[in-house]
N, C-alpha and C positions, 0 to 999 in steps of 0.2 A: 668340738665336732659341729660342721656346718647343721643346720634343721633345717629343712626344706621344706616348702609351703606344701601341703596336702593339694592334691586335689581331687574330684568329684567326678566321674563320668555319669551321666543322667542317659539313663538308655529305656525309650517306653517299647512294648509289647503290646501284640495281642494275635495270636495262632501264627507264631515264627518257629515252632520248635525245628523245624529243617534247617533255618540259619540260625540261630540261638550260639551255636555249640561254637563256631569260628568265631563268633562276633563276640564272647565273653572270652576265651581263649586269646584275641585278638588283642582286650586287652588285659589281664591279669597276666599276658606272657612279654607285657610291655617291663624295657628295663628299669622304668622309673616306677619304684618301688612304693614308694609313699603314697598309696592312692585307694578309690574308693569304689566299686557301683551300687549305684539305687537303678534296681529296677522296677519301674512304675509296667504293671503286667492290667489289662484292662478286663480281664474274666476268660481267660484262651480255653480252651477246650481240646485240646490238642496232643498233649504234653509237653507244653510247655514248662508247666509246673514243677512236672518230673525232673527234666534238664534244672531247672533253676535250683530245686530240692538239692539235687548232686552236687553243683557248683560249690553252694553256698557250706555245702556240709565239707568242703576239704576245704574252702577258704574264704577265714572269716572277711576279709575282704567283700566279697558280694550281702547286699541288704537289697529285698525284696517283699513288695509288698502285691497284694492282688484285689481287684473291687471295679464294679464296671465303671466306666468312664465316658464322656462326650468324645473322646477321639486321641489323637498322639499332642496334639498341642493344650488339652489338659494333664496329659499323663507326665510328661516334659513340667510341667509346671508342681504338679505332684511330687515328683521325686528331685528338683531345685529346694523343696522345703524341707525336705529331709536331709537332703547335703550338707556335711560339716566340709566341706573343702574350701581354702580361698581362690579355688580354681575351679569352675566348671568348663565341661565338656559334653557334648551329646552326639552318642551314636547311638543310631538307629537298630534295630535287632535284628537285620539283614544286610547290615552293612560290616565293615571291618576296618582296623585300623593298620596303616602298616608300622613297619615294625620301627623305632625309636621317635615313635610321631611327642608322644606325651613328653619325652625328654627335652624334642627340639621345641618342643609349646611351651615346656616348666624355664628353661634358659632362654629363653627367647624376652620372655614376661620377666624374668629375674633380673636379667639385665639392663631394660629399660622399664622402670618402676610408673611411669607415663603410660603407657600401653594399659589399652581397655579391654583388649580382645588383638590375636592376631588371629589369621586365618593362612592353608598354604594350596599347595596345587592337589586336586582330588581327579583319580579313574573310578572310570564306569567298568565295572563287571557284569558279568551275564549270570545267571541261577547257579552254574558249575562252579563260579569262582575264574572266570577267563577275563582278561582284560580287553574292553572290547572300544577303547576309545577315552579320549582327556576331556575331563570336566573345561569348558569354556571360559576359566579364571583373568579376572582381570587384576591389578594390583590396585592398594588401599587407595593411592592418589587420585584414579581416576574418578572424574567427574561426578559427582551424585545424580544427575541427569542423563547419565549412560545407562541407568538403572532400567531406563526408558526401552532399552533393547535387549534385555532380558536377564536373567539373575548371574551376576557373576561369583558368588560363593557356593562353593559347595561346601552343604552344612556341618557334615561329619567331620571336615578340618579346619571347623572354628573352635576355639577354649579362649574363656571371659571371665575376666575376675567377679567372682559375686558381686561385688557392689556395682557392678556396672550392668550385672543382670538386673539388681534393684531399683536399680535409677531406672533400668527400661521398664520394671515393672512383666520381666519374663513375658513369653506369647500370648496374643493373643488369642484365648479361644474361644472367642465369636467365630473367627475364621473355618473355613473347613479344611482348608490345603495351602493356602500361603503364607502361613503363616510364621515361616519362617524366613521368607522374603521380606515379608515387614516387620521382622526385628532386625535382619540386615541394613535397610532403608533410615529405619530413626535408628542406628547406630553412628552408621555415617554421616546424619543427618546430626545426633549429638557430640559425637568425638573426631569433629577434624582434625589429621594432623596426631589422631593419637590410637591409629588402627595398626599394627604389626602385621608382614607379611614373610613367611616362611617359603625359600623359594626351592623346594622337595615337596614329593609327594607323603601327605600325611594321610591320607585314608581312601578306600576304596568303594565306591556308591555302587550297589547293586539292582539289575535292572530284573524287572519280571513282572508279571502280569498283574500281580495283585498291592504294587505300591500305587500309592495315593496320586503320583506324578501320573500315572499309567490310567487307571481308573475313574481320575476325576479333571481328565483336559477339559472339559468348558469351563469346570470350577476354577480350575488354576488360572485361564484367560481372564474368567469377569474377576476374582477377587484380585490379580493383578493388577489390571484394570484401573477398579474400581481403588486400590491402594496408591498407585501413582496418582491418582488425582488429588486422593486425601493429602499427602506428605509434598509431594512436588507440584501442584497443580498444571499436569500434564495427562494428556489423553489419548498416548498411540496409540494408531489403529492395526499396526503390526503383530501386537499380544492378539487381534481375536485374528485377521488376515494369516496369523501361524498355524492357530489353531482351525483355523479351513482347510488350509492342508494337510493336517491331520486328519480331519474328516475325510479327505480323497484318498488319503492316503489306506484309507481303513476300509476304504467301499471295497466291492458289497459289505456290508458289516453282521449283516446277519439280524437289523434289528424291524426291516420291514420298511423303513422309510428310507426314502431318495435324498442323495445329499442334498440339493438345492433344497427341501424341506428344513432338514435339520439346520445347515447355515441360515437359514432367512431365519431361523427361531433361536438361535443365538444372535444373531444380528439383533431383530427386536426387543434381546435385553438389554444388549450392549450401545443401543442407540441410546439411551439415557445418560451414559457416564461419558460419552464423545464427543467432542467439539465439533461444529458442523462441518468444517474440511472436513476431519478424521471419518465424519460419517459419510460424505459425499466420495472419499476417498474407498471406504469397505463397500458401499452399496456400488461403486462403478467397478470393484474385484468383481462382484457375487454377479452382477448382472455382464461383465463384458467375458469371463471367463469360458473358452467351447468347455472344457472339463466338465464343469456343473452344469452346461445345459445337456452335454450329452449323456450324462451317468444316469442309472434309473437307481430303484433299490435294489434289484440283482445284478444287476452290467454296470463297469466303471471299463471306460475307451482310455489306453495311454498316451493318448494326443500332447501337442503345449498346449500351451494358457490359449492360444489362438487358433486352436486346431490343426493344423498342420503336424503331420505324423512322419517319423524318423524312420533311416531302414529300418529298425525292429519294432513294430508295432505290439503291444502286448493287450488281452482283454479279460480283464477277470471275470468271473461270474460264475454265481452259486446255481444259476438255473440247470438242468439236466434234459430237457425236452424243448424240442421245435428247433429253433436257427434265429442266429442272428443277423440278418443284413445290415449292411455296413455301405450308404452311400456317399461317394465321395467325388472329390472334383485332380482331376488332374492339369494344373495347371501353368504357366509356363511361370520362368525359365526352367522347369524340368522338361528333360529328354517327352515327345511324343510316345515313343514305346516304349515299357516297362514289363518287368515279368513280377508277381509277386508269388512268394511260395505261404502257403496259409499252414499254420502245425495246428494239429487237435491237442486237446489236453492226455489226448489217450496215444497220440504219437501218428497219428498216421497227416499224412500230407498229402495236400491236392496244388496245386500251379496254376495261374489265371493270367494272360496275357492283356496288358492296356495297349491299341493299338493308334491312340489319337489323344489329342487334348482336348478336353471337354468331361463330362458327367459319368461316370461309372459307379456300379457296386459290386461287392462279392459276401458273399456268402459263409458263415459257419454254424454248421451241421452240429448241435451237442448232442455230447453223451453222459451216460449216468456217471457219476462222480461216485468213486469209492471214499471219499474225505471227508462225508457229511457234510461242516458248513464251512469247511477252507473250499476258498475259491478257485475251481477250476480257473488256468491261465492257459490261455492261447494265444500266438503269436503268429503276425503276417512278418515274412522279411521281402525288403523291395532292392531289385538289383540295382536302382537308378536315385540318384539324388543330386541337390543343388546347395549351393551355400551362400543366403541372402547379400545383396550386393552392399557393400558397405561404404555408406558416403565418410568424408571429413569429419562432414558437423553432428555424426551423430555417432552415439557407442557400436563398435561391431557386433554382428550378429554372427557368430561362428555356425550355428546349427545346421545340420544335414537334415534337409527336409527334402520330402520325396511329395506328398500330397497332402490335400485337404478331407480331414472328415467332416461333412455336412448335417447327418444329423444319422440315426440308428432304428433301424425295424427291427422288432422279436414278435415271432409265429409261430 
């Protein structure tokens, strides 16, 4: 009778009992039978313990330990030393695996005895369990220096032979959030040529408010950052230029400060680890972008990067009292007259005629917002638009743009 290698799922915790129950389900209801979890639990307070308690008590299979920790990239290392498997794997306690992932990982690895780690394709779920989008996977051969454009493993569907954990010497937990992007990096960077790729969906990354991708975007940019330069001595400026628009994308945010605040003060750390292009490249986003000159801490304008606004203009904003003016330039080749219809957050609509090219404004009236600090959205629609002329020598510009916003009163 064949024996097959054991292996090891290493899953850390700490106040997951909502996803707990699919996520150990996910895999003890895997068909590859020979296997293990350590669950490294960081102090939850939840019930988590409870759920763990149950698990463990119908199948000896689950081993779990509980003791506060620095974060998941100790906890992950934690429960690696308690693994008797020649196989490790790590999922998250909010994530899940789908269903014959360990099988196709256990033959995968069995069959070429050279393989270090393979890895296969991973979705994105929402809180319910819906499939809301594909992890952005690249295959093993691609270049180590694509790394540069942002992580192509999704981590839930890598499994590595121990000794190849050892040689890495497992995560890093200096780090606070990437730290699993740079055990991706020095893998590649150690095992050319000797990474396996699985081309099936093996596990599912779940999205919600309180992961560490979610909660800790500056961290993720600078230790990115700040990792590609260690390993690859490389310095984009697109890890922190990404996470700008995150920032925009989040205004109002609810925390009192103005984007263009917050970005110049992640700029200021990030100018240390960028080579002076990369830096004269972010400082000429942050300075030529209309978005950040024109968002405050409560109003964020849906302009482009150059102000010019599309039939649907949208404006978010936490404030409830006074009006916001909104001056702009109508410009040619748009049509002389325009009608635009303005919508309140509360539904009611007022219509405003441009009857010339040159300087105008209009006006929105707020009202109290029943959503506390979700941002009230209003929207201008404009009956008239242009679609910039497009030379030879340069990329086309498809975009329906109607006018220019110049700059924003609130009164």
């Amino acid at each position: 009778m064949q024996v097959h290698p054991q292996i090891s799922i290493l899953m850390p915790v700490l106040n997951q009992a909502r996803f707990l129950r699919p996520a150990l389900t996910s895999v003890l209801g895997q068909s590859w039978r020979d296997l293990q979890i350590i669950v490294a639990d960081g102090g939850s307070e939840d019930g988590t313990l409870d759920v763990l308690r149950e698990f463990a008590a119908r199948d000896p299979r689950l081993k779990w330990t509980s003791s506060p920790d620095q974060g998941p990239a100790e906890a992950v290392n934690k429960a690696a030393q308690l693994a008797t498997g020649e196989i490790l794997g790590w999922l998250n306690a909010d994530d899940v695996y789908a269903d014959g992932a360990i099988a196709s990982a256990m033959e995968k690895l069995e069959a070429d005895p050279t393989l270090c780690m393979v890895y296969g394709h991973g979705e994105f779920m929402d809180e319910s369990g819906r499939a809301i989008g594909s992890y952005p996977t690249r295959l093993p051969y691609t270049a180590l220096e694509l790394f540069a454009e942002g992580c192509f493993i999704c981590q839930p569907t890598v499994f590595m032979r121990r000794e190849a954990w050892q040689e890495l010497g497992g995560l890093d937990a200096s780090l606070q959030a990437s730290f699993d992007f740079d055990l991706w990096v020095r893998a590649f960077k150690a095992w050319p040529g000797r990474i396996g790729f699985l081309d099936r969906t093996l596990a599912y990354s779940r999205q919600h408010d309180a992961t560490i991708t979610h909660t800790k975007r500056r961290v993720v940019a600078l230790e990115a950052l700040g990792l590609l330069r260690k390993h690859l001595g490389i310095t984009p400026a697109n890890w922190i230029l990404n996470h700008f628009e995150e920032i925009l994308a989040a205004c109002p945010s609810g925390t009192g400060k103005a984007p263009k605040d917050e970005i110049r003060s992640v700029l200021e750390e990030a100018e240390a680890l960028l080579s002076l292009t990369e830096r004269q490249k972010a400082r000429w986003w942050v300075e030529s972008d209309r978005r950040v000159a024109l968002a405050t801490s409560d109003v964020f304008v849906g302009v482009h990067t150059d102000g010019w606004a599309g039939p649907e203009l949208t404006i978010r904003t936490t404030r409830t009292t006074g009006r916001i003016i909104l001056h702009g330039s109508n410009l040619e080749p748009c049509p002389e007259k325009m009608k635009l219809r303005i919508s309140r957050a509360d539904g009611r609509v007022k219509a405003q005629k441009i009857s010339c090219h040159g300087d105008f404004s209009f006006a929105i009236d707020l009202v109290p917002s029943r959503c506390g600090t979700t941002p009230a959205v209003h929207t201008v629609e404009c009956d008239q638009h242009f679609v910039p002329f497009t030379r030879q020598d340069q990329p086309a510009d498809s975009r329906q743009l109607c006018y220019k916003i110049n700059h924003i009163e609130i009164i």
